[in-house]
N, C-alpha and C positions, 0 to 999 in steps of 0.2 A: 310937365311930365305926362308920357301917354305909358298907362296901364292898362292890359286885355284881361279879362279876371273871368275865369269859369267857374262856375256854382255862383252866381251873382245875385241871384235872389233866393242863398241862403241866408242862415240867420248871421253867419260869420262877412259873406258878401256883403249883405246888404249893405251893412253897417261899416265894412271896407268903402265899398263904392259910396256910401253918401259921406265919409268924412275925407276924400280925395277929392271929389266935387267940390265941396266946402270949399279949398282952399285953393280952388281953380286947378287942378286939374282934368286933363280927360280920362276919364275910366269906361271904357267898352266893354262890354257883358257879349260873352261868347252864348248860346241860345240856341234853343233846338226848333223853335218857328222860325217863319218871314222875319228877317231882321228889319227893324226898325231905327231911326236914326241913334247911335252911341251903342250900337250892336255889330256882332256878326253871328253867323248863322255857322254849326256845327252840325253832324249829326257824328259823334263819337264812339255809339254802338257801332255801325258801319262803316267806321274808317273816314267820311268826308270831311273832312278840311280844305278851303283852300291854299295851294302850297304858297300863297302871298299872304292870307288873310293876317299872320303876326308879322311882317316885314315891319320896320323901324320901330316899333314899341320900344320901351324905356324897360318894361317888364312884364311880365307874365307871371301869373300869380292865378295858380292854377287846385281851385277849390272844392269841385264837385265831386260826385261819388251817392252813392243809395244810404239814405241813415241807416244806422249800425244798430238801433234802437228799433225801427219801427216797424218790424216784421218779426215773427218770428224764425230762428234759425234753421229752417226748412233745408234741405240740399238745393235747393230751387231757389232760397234768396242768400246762400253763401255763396254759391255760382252770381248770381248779379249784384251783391256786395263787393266780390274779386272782379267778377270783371267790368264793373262801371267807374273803376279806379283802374285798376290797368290798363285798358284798351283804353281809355281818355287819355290817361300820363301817355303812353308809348303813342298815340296821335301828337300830342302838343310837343311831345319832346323831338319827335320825326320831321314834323314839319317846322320845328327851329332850326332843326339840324340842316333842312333845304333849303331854308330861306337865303334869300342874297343879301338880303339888311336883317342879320339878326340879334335878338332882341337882346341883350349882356345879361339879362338874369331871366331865373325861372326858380319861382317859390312854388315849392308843391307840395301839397297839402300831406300830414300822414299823422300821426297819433303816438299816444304814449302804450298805448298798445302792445306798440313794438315790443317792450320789456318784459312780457306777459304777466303773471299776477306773482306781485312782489311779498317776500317775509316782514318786509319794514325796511330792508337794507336800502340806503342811499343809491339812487342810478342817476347817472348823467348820462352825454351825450355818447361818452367812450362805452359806455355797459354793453354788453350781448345782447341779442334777442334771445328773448324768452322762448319757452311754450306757449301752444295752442291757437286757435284758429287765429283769434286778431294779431296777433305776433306773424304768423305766416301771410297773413295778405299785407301789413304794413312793408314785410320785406321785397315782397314783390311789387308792391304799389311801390315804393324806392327807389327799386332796381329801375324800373321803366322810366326814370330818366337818364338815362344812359346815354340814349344818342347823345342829347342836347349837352352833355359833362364830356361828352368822347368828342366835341367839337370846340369844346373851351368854354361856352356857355357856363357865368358861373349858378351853379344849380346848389339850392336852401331845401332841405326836407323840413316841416312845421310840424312837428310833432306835437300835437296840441294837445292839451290834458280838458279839464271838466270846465266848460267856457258857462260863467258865471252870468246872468242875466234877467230879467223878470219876461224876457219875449220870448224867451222857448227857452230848449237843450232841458236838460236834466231838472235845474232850480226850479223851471216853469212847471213842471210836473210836479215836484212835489210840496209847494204853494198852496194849493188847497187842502192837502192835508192836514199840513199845519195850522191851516187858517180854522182848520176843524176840529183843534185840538186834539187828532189822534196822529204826529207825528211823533218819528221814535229813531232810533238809530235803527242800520240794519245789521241782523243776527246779536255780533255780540261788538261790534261798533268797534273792531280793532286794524280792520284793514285799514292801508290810507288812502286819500283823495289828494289830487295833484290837481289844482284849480288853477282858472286864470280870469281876471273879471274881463266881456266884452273891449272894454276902453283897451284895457292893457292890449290885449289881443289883436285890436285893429294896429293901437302903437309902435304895436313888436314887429307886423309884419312891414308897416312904413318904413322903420327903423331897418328892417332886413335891406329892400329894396336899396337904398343907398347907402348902408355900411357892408365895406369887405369881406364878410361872410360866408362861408359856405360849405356845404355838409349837414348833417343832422342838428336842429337847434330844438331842443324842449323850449315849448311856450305853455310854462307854467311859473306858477307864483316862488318867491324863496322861500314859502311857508305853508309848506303842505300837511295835512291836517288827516288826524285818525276820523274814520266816520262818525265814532265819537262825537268827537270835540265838534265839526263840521255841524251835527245835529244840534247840543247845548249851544252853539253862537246861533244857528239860523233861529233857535227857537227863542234868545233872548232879543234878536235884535226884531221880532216880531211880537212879539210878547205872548211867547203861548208856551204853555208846557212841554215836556218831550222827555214826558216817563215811560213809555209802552215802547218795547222792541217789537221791529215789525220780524215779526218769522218768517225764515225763507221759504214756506211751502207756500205762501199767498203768492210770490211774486212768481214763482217757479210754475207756479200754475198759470199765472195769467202768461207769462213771457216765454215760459219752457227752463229747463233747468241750467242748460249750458249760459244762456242770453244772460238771465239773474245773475248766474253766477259773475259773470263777465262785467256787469254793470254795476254791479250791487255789496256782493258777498265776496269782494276782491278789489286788488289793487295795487298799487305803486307808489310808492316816494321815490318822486322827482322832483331835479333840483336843476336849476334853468344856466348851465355853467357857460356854456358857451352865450347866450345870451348878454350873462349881466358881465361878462367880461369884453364885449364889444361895446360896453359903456353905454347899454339900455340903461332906462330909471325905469322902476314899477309908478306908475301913480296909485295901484292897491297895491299893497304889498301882505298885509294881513286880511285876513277871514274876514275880520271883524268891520274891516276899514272897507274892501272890496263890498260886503251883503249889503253897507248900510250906503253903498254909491248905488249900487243897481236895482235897488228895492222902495 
């Protein structure tokens, strides 16, 4: 199987492209230098692709985007959050749509975001989108695979919740705290978290690739967790306390108030429907099961 996979030396790529390898596949990493061999070369700000460059791939599994984390929400980095996501989808989706050998699927990357920030109520795949910023770029980071769905292409949105890991994203962040004993829930620890462990996540998306899927799929666990609960497990399965609430004016200050809010002091219960009804298996399925694979 030949896979083309943008964002490849993320934390989600990576870990895509070396368990494809593994098992003898080819996985080609789309890249903004000189391509080197098991690459192609992109520049996606600018529109260059070439109109061959995905000709016969198996899939396209299309990753990349500016973290959503690691700026703060400046007008200057919502403008290159939206458009390092849309101008990349509407290149890959344009140039499948040109291709003479084109590729049967296109996974493309998008969030649980979409749903904006949840009261507790149950969302799947059917739910609306939400409010506010990440809800409005999920839908237009979406929409922009259009060509490629308006050609028959079948096209997977990955709505991916809080990817669980010790190598980065969120867990990696707040590991030291804990390991400092001054971890805590945040505010008053009642939002939820919609988690998925790394493993599961590579799984889910292999799983896509060749199961009849397609449309919006949450890639999160069936056990989504108040930030609470999420706090008491990470803190037992490390063995550290996790009595101090961290107050939202720490992180509001460091990140700004909207970013906190968005990461932190909010959230979603999602439930992975379309998923586990194409007869995925979680290998984490619980909190508990997931922290103590990745940790």
């Amino acid at each position: 199987m030949r896979v083309i996979i943008s964002g490849a030396s993320g934390l989600i790529g990576t870990a895509l492209t070396q368990s494809l390898r593994a098992d003898g596949h080819e996985a080609i990493a789309l890249v903004r230098r000189p391509a080197r061999d098991g690459e192609i070369t992109w520049d996606p700000a600018n529109g260059v692709l070439a109109v061959d460059a995905l000709d016969g791939a198996d899939a396209v599994v299309h990753l990349a985007g500016a973290g959503i984390g690691d700026h703060r929400w400046t007008d200057d980095y919502r403008r290159e959050l939206l458009d390092s996501r849309v101008k990349s989808t509407t290149l890959i989706a344009n140039t499948i749509a040109a291709s003479a050998n084109r590729p049967p699927v296109l996974l493309s990357g998008s969030a649980i975001g979409f749903y904006g920030a949840s009261d507790g109520s149950d969302l799947d795949e059917t739910s609306p989108a939400g409010p506010g910023f990440l809800a409005d770029l999920c839908v237009q980071w979406e929409a922009a695979t259009d060509a490629a769905s308006a050609v028959g292409v079948r096209v997977v949105h990955l709505r991916t919740g809080i990817v669980l890991t010790a190598k980065g994203g969120a867990l990696k962040k707040m590991l030291p705290l804990f390991k400092l004993f001054v971890g805590g829930k945040f505010g008053n620890g009642k939002q939820w978290q919609s988690w998925i462990s790394l493993p599961d996540e590579v799984a889910a998306i292999r799983h896509l690739i060749t199961t009849n899927v397609s449309g919006a799929v949450n890639l999160t666990a069936p056990a989504p967790v108040t930030n609470a609960e999420f706090t008491k497990v990470l803190g037992s399965v490390l063995h550290r306390p996790t009595l101090l609430p961290v107050p939202r004016f720490g992180p509001a200050l460091l990140l700004g108030g909207e970013l906190a809010d968005a990461l932190l002091y909010t959230g979603q219960k999602v439930l992975p429907h379309a998923l586990q009804a194409s007869g995925f298996e979680f290998q984490h399925s619980t909190l508990d099961i997931a922290l103590r694979a990745v940790l």
